[in-house]
N, CA, C and O atoms as a GROMACS GRO file, in nm:
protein
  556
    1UNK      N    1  -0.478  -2.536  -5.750
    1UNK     CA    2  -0.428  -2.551  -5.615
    1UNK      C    3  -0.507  -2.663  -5.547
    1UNK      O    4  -0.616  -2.710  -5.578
    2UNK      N    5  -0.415  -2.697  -5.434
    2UNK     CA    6  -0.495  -2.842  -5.391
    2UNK      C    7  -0.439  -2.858  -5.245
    2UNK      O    8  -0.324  -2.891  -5.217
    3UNK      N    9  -0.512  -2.838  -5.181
    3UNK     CA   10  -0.450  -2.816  -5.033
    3UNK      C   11  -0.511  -2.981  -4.935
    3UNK      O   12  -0.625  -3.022  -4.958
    4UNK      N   13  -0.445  -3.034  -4.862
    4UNK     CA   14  -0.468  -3.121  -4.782
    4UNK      C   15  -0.473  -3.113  -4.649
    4UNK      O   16  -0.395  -3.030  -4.600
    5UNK      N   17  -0.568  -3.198  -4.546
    5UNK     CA   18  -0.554  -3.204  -4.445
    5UNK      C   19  -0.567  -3.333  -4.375
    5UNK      O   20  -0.586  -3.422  -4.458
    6UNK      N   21  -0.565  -3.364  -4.293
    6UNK     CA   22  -0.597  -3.460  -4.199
    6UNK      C   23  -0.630  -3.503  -4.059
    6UNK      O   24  -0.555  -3.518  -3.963
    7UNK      N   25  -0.752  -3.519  -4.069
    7UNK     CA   26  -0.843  -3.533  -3.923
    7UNK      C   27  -0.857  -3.691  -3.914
    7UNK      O   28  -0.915  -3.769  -3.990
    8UNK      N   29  -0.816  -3.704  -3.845
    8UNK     CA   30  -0.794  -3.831  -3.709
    8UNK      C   31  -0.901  -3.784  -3.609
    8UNK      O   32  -0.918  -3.666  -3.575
    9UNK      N   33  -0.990  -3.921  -3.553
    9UNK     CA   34  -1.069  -3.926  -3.494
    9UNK      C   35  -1.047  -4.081  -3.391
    9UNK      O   36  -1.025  -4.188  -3.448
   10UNK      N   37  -1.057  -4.073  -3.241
   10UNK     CA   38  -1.050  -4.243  -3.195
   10UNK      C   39  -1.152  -4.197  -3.042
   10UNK      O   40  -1.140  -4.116  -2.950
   11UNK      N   41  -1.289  -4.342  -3.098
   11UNK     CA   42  -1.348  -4.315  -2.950
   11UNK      C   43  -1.486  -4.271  -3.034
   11UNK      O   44  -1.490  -4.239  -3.153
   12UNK      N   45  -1.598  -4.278  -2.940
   12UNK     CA   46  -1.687  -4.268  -2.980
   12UNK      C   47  -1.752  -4.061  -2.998
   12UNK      O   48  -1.682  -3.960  -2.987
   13UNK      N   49  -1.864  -4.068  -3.020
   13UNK     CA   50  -1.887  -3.931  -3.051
   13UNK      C   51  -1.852  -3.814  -2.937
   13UNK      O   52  -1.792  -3.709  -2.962
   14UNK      N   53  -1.898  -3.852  -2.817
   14UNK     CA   54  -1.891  -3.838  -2.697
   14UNK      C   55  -1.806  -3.774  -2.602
   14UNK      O   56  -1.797  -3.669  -2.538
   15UNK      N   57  -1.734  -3.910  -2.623
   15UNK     CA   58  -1.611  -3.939  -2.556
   15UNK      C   59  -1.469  -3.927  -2.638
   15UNK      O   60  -1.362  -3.894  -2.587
   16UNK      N   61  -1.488  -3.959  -2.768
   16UNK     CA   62  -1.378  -3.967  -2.841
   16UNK      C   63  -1.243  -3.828  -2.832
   16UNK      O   64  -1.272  -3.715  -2.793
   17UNK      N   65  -1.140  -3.858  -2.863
   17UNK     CA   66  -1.090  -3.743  -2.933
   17UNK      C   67  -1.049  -3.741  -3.074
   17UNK      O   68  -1.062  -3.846  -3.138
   18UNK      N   69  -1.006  -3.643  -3.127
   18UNK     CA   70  -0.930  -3.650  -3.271
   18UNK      C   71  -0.829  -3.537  -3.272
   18UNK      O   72  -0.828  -3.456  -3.180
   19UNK      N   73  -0.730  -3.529  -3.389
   19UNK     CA   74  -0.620  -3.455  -3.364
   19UNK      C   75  -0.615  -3.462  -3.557
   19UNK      O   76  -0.605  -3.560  -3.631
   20UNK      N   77  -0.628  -3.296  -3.592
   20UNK     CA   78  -0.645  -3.240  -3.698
   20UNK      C   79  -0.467  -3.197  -3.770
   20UNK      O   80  -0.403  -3.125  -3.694
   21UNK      N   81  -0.410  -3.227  -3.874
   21UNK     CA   82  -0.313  -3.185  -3.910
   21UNK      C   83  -0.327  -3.103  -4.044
   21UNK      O   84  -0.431  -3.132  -4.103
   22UNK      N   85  -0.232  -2.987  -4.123
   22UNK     CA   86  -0.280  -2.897  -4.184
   22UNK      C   87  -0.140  -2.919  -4.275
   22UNK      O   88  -0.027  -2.942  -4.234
   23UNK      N   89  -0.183  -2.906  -4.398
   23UNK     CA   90  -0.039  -2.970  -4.506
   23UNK      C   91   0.099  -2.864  -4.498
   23UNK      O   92   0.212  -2.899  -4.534
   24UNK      N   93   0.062  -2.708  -4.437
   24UNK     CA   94   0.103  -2.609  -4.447
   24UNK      C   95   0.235  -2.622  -4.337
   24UNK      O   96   0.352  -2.586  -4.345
   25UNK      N   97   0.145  -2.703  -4.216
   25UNK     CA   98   0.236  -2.674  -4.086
   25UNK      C   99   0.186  -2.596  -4.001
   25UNK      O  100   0.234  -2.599  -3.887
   26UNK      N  101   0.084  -2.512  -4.028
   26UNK     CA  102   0.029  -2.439  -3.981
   26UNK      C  103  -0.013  -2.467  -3.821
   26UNK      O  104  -0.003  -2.395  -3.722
   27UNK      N  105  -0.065  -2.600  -3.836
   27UNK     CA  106  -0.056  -2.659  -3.716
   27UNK      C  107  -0.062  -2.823  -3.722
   27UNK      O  108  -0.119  -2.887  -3.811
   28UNK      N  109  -0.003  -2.871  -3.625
   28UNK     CA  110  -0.007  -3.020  -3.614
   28UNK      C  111  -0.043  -3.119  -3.493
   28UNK      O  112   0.043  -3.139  -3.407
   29UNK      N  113  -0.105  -3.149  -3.488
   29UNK     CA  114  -0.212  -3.267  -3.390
   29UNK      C  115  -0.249  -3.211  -3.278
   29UNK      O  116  -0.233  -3.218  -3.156
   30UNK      N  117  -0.340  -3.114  -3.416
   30UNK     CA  118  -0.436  -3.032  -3.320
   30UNK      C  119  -0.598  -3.046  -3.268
   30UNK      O  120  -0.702  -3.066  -3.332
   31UNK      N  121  -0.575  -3.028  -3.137
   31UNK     CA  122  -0.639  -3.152  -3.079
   31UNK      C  123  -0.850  -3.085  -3.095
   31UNK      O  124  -0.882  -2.970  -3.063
   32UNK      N  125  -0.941  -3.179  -3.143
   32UNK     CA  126  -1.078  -3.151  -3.154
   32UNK      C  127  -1.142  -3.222  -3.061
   32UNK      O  128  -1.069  -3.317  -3.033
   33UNK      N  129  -1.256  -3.228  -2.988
   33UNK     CA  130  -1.327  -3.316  -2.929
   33UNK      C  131  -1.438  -3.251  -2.923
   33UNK      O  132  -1.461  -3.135  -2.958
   34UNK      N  133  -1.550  -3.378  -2.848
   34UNK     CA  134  -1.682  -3.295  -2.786
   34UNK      C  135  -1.680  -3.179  -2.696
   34UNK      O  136  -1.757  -3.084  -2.684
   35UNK      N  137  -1.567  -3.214  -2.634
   35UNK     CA  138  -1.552  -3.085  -2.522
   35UNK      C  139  -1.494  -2.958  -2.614
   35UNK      O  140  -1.538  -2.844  -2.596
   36UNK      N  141  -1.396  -2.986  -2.710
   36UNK     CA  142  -1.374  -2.874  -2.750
   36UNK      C  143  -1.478  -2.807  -2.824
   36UNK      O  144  -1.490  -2.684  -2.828
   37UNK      N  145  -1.532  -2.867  -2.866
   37UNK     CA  146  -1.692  -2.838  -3.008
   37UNK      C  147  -1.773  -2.754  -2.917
   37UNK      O  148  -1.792  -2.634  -2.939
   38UNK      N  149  -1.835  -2.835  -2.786
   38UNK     CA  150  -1.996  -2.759  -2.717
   38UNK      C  151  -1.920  -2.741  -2.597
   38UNK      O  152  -1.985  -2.642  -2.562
   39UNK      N  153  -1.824  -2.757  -2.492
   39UNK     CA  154  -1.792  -2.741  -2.327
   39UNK      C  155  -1.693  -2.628  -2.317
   39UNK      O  156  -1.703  -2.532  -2.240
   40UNK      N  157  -1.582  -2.650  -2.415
   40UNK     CA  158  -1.472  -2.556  -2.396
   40UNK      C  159  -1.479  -2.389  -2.429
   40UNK      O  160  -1.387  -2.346  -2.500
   41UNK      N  161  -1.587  -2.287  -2.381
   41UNK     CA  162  -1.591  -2.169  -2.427
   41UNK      C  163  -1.459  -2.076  -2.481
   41UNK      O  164  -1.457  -1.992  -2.571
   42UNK      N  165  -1.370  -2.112  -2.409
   42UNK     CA  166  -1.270  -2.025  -2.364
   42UNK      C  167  -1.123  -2.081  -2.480
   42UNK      O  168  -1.012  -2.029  -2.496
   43UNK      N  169  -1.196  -2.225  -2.555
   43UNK     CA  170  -1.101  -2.244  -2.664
   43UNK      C  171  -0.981  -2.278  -2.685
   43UNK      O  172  -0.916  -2.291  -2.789
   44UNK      N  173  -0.944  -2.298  -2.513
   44UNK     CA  174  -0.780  -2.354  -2.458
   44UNK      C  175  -0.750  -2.474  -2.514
   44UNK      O  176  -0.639  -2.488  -2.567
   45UNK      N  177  -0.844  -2.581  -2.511
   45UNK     CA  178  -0.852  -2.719  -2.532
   45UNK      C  179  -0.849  -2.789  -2.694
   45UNK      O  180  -0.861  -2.904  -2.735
   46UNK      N  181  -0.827  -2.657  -2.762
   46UNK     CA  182  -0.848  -2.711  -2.902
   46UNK      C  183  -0.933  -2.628  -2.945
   46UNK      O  184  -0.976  -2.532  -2.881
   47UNK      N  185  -0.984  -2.676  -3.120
   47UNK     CA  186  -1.071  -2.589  -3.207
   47UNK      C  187  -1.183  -2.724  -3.245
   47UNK      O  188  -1.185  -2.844  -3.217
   48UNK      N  189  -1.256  -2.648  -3.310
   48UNK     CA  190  -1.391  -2.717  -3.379
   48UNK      C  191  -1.391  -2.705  -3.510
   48UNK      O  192  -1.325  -2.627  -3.578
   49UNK      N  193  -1.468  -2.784  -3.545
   49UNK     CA  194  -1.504  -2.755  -3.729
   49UNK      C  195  -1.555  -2.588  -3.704
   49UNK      O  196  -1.485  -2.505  -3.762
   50UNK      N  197  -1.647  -2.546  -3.638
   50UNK     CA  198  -1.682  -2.410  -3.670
   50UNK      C  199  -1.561  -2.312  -3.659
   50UNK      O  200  -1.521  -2.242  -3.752
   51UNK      N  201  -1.513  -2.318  -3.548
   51UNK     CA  202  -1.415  -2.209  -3.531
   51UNK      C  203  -1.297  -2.230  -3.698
   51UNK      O  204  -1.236  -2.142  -3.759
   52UNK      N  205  -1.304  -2.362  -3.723
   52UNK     CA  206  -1.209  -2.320  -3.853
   52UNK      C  207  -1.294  -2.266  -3.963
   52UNK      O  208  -1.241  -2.194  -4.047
   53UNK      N  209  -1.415  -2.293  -3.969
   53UNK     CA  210  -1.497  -2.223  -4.074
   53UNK      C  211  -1.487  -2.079  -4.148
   53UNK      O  212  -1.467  -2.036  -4.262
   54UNK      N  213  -1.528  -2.000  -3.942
   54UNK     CA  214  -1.530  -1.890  -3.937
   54UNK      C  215  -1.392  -1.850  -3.979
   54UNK      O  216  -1.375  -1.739  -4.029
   55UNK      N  217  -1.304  -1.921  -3.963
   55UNK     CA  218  -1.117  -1.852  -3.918
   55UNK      C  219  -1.096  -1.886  -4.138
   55UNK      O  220  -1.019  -1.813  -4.200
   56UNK      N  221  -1.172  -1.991  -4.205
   56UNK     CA  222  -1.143  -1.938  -4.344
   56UNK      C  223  -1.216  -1.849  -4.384
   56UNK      O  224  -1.160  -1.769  -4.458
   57UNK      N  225  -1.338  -1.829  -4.362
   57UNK     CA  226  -1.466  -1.693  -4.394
   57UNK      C  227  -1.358  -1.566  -4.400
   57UNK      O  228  -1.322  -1.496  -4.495
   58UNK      N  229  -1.318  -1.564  -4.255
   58UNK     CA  230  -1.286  -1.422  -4.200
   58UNK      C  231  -1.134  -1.435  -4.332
   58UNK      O  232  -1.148  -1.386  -4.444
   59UNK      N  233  -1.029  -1.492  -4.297
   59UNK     CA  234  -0.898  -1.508  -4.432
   59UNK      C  235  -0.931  -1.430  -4.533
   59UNK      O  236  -0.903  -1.314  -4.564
   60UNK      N  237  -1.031  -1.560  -4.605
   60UNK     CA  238  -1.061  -1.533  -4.738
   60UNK      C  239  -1.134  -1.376  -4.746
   60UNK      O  240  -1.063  -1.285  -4.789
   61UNK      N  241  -1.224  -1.358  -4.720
   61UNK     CA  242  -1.295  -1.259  -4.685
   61UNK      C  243  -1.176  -1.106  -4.732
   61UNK      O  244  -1.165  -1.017  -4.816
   62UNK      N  245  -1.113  -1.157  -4.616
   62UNK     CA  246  -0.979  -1.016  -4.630
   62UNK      C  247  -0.905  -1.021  -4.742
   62UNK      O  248  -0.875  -0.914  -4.794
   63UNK      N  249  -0.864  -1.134  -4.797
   63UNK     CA  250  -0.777  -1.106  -4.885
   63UNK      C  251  -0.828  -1.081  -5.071
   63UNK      O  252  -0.768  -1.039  -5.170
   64UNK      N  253  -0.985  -1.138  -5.042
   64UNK     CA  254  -1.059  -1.075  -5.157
   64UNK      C  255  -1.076  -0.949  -5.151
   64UNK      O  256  -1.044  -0.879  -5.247
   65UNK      N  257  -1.141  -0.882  -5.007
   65UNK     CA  258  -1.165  -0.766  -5.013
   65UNK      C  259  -1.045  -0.663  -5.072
   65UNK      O  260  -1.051  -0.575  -5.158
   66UNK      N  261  -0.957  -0.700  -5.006
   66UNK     CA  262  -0.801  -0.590  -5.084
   66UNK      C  263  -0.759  -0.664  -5.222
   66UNK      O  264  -0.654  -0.654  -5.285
   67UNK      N  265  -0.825  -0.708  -5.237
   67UNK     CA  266  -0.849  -0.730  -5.423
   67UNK      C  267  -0.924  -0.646  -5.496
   67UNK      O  268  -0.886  -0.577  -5.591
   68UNK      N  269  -1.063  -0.656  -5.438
   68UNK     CA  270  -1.137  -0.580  -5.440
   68UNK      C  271  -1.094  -0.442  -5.464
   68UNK      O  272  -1.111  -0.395  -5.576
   69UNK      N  273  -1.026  -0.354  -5.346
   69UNK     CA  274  -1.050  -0.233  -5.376
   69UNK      C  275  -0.914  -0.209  -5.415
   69UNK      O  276  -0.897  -0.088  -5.426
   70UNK      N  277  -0.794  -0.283  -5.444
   70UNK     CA  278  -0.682  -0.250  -5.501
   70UNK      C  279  -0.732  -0.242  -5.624
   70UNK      O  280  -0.638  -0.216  -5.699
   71UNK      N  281  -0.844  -0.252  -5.691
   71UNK     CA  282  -0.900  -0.284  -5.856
   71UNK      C  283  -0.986  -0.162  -5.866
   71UNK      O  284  -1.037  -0.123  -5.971
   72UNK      N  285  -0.998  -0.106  -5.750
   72UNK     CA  286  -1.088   0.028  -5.748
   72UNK      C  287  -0.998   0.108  -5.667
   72UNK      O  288  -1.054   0.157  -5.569
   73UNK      N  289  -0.879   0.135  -5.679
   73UNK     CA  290  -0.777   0.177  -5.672
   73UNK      C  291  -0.766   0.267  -5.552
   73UNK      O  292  -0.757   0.389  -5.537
   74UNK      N  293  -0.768   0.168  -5.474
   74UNK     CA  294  -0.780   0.180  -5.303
   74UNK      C  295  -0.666   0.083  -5.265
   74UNK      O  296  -0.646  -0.027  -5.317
   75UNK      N  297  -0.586   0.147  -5.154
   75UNK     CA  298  -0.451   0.035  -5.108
   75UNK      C  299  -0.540   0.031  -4.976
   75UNK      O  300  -0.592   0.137  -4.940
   76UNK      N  301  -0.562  -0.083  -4.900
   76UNK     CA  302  -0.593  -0.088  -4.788
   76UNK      C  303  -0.454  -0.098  -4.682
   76UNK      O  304  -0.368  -0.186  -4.691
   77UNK      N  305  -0.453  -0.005  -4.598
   77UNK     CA  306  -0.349  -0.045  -4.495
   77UNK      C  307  -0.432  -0.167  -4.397
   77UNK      O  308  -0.387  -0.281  -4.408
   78UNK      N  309  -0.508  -0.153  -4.335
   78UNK     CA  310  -0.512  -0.301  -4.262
   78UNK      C  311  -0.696  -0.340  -4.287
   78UNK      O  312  -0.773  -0.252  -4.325
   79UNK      N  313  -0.726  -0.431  -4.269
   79UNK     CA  314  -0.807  -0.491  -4.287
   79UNK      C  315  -0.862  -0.609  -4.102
   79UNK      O  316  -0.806  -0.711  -4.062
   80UNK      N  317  -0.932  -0.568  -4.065
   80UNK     CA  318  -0.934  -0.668  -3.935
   80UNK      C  319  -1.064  -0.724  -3.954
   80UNK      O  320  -1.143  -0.630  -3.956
   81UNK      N  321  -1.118  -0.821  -3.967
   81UNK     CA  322  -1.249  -0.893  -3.958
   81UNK      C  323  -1.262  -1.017  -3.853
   81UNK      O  324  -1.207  -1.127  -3.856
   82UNK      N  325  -1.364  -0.957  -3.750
   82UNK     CA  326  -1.376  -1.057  -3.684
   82UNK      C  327  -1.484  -1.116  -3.724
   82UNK      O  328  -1.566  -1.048  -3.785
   83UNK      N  329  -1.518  -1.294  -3.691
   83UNK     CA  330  -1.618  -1.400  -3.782
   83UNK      C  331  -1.680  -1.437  -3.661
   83UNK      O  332  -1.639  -1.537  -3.602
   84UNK      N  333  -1.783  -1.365  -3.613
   84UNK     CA  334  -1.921  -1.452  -3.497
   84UNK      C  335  -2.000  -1.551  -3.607
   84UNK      O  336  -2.063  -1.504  -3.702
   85UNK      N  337  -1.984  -1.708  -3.578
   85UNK     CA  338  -2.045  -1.802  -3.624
   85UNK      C  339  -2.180  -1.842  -3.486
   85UNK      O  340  -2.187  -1.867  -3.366
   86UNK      N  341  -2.268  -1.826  -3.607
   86UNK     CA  342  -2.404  -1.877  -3.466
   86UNK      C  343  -2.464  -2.047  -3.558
   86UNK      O  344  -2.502  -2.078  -3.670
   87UNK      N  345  -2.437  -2.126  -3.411
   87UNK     CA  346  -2.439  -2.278  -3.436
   87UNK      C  347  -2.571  -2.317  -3.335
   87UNK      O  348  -2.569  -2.299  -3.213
   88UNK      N  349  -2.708  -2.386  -3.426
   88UNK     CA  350  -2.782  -2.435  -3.290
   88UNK      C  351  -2.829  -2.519  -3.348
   88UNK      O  352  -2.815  -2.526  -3.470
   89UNK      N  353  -2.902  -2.613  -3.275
   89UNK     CA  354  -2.963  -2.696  -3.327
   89UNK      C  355  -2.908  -2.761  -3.434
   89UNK      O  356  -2.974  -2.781  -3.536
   90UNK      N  357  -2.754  -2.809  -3.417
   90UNK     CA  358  -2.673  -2.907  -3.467
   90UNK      C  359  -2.684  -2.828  -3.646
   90UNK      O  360  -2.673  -2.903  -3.743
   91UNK      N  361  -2.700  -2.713  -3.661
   91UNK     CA  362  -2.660  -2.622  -3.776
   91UNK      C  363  -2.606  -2.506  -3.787
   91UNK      O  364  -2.639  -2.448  -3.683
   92UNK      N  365  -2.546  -2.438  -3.847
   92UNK     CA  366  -2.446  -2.320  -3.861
   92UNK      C  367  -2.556  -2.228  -3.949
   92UNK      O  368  -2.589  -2.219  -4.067
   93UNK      N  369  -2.592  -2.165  -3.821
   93UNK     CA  370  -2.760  -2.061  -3.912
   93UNK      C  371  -2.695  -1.913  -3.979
   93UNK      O  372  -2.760  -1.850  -4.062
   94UNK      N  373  -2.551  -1.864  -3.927
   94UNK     CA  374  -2.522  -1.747  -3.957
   94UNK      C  375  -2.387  -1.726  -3.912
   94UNK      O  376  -2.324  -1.779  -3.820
   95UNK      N  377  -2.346  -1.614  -4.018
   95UNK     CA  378  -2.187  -1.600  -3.972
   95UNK      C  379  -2.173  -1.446  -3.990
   95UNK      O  380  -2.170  -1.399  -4.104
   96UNK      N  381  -2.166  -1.370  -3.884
   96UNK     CA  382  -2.139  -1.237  -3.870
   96UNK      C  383  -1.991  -1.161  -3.912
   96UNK      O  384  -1.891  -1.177  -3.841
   97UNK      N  385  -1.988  -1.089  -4.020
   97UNK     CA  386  -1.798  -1.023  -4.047
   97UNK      C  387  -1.813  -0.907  -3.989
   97UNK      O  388  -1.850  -0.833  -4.080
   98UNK      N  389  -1.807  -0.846  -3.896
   98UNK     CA  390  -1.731  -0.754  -3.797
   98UNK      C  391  -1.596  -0.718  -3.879
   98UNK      O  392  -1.512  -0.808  -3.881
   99UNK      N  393  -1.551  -0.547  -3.976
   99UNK     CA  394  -1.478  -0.541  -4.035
   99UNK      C  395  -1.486  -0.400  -3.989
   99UNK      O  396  -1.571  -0.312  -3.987
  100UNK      N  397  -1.332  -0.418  -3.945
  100UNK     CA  398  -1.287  -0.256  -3.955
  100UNK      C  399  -1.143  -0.226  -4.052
  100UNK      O  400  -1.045  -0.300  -4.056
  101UNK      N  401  -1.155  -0.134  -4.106
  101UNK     CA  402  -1.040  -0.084  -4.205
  101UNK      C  403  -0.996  -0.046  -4.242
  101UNK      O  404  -1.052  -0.029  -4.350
  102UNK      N  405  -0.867   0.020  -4.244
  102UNK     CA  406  -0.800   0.140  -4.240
  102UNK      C  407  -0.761   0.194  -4.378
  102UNK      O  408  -0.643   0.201  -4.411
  103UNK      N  409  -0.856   0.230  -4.453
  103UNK     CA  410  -0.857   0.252  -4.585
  103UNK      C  411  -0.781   0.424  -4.617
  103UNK      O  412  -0.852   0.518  -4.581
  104UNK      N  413  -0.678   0.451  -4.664
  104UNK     CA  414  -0.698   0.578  -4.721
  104UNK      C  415  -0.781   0.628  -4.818
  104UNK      O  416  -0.819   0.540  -4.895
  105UNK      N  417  -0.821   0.730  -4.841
  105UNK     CA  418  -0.912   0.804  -4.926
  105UNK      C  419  -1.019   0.747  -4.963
  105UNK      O  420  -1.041   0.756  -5.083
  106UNK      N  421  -1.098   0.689  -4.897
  106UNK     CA  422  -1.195   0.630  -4.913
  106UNK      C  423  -1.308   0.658  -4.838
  106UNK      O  424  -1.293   0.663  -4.716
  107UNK      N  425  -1.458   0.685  -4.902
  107UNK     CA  426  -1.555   0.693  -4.774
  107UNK      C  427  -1.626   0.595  -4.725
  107UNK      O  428  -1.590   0.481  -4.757
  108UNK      N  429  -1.715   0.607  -4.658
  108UNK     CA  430  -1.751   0.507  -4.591
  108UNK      C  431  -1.854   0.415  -4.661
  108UNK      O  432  -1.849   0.293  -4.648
  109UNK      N  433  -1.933   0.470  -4.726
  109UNK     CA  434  -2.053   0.424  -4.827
  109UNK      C  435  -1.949   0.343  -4.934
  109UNK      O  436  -1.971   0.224  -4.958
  110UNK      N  437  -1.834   0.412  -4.998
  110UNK     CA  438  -1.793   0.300  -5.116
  110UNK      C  439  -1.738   0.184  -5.028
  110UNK      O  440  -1.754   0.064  -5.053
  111UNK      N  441  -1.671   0.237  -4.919
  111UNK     CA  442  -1.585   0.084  -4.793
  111UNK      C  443  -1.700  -0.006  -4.827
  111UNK      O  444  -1.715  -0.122  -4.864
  112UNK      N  445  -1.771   0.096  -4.798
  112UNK     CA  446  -1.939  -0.110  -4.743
  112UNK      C  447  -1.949  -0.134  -4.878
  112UNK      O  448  -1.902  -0.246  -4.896
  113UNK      N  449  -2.009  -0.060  -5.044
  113UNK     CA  450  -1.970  -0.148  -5.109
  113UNK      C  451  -1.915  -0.210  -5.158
  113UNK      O  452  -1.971  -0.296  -5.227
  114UNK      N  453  -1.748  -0.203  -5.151
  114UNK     CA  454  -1.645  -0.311  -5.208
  114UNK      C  455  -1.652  -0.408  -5.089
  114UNK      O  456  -1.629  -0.525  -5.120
  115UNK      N  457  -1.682  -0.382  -4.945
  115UNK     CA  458  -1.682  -0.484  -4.862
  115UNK      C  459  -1.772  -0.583  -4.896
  115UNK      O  460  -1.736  -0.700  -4.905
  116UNK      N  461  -1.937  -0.530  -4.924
  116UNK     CA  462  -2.035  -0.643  -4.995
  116UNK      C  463  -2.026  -0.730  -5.114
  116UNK      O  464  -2.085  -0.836  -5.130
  117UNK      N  465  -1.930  -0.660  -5.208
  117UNK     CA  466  -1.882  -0.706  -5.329
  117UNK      C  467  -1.788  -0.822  -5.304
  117UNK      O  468  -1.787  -0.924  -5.373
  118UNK      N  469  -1.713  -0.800  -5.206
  118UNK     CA  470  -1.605  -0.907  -5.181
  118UNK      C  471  -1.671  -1.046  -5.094
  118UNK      O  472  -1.672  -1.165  -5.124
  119UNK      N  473  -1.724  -0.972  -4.976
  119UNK     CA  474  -1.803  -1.081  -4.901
  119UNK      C  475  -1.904  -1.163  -5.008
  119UNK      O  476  -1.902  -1.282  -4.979
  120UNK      N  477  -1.967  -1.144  -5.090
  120UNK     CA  478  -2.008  -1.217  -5.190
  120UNK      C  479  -2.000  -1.251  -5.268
  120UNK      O  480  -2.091  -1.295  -5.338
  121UNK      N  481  -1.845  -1.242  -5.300
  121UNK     CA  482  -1.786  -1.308  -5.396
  121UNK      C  483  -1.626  -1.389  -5.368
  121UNK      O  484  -1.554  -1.454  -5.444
  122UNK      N  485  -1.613  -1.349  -5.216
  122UNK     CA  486  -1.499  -1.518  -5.166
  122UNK      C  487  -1.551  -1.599  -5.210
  122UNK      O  488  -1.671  -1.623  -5.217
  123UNK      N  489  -1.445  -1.664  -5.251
  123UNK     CA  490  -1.497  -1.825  -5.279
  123UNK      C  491  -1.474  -1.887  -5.139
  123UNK      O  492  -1.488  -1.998  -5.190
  124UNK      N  493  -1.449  -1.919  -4.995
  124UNK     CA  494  -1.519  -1.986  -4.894
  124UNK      C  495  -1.685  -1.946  -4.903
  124UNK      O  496  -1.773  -2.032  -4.913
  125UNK      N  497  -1.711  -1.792  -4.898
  125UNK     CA  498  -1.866  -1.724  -4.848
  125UNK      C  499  -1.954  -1.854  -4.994
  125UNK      O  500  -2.043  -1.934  -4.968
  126UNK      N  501  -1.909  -1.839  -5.094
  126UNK     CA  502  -1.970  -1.950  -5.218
  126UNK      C  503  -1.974  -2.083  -5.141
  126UNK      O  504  -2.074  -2.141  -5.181
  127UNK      N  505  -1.939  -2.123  -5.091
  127UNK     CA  506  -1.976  -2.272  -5.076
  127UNK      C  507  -2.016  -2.285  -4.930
  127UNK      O  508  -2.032  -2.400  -4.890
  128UNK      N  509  -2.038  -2.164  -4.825
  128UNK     CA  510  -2.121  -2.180  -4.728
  128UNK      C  511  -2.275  -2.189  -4.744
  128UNK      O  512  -2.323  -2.137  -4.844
  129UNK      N  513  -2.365  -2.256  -4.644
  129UNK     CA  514  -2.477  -2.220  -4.690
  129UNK      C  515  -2.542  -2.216  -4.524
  129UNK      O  516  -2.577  -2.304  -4.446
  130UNK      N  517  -2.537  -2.098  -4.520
  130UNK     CA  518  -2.561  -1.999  -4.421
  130UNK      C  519  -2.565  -1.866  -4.467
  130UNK      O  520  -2.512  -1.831  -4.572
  131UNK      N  521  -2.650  -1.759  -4.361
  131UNK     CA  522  -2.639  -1.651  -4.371
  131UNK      C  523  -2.493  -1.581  -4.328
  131UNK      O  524  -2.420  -1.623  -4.238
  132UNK      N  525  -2.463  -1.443  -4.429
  132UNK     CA  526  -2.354  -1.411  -4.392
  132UNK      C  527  -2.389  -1.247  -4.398
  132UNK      O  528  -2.447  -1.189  -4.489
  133UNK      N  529  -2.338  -1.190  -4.273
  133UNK     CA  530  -2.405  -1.076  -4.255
  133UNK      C  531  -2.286  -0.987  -4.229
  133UNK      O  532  -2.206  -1.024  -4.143
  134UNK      N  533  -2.260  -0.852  -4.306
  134UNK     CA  534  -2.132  -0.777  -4.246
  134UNK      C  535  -2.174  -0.668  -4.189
  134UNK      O  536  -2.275  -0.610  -4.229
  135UNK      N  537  -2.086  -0.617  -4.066
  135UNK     CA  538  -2.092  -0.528  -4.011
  135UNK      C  539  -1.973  -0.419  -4.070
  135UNK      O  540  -1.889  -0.429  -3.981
  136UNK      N  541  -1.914  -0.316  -4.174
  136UNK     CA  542  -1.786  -0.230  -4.214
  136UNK      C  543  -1.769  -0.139  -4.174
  136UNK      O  544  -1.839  -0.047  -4.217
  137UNK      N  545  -1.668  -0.110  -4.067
  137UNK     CA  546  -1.693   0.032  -4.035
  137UNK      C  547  -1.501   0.072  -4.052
  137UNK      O  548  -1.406   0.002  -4.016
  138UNK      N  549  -1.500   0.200  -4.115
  138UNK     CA  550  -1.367   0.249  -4.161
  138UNK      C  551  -1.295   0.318  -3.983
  138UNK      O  552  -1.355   0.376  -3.893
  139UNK      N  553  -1.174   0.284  -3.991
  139UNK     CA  554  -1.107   0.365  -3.891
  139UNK      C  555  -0.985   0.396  -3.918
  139UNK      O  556  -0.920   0.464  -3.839
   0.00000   0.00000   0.00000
């Protein structure tokens, strides 16, 4: 598999903008800047390299995990993971998975370990190099 994208950038670091396109459709000239990266909290204005980081972490994350326990013969009905990325000092020090999951017959001790099993073995979590820390709690 071989997926493409394309980030357009015009203007200096600053000041510049750029407008990100995704081979899927998923989205198209979608807009990045300084303001969207460090000013825009609220995320109206566009996304950042981090917020897409976190947004493949959290994906991948889910769809290994119900790999995971469909192989340990668990059907997950839903899977929700939210991805807190902590960025300072111009580095990405940690990425928090916040996972809740509506597992039948399952307890809570095996949930966290197929959840650890999976979180460390996405292939996005492989080629981050940051800490990645999960929070699993079944509901």
């Amino acid at each position: 598999m071989k997926r493409e994208v394309n980030a357009i950038w015009k203007g200096g670091g600053a000041d510049g903008i750029g407008h990100l396109n995704v081979q899927s459709g998923a989205f198209s000239n979608m807009p990045y800047s300084f303001k969207t990266r460090f000013e825009n909290e609220n995320g109206k204005l566009g996304t950042n390299p981090e917020e897409l980081i976190a947004s493949a972490l959290a994906g991948c994350f889910n769809m290994k995990l119900a790999f995971v326990l469909n192989e340990a013969d668990f059907n997950p009905n839903e899977l929700n993971t939210k991805a807190h990325l902590t960025f300072q000092d111009g580095v990405i020090t940690s990425i928090e998975l916040i996972l809740n999951g509506n597992v039948p017959s399952i307890n809570q001790d095996k949930f966290t370990e197929l959840a650890e099993e999976a979180k460390n073995n996405c292939p996005v979590s492989g080629v981050l190099n940051c800490e990645i820390k999960l929070n699993a709690t079944l509901f």
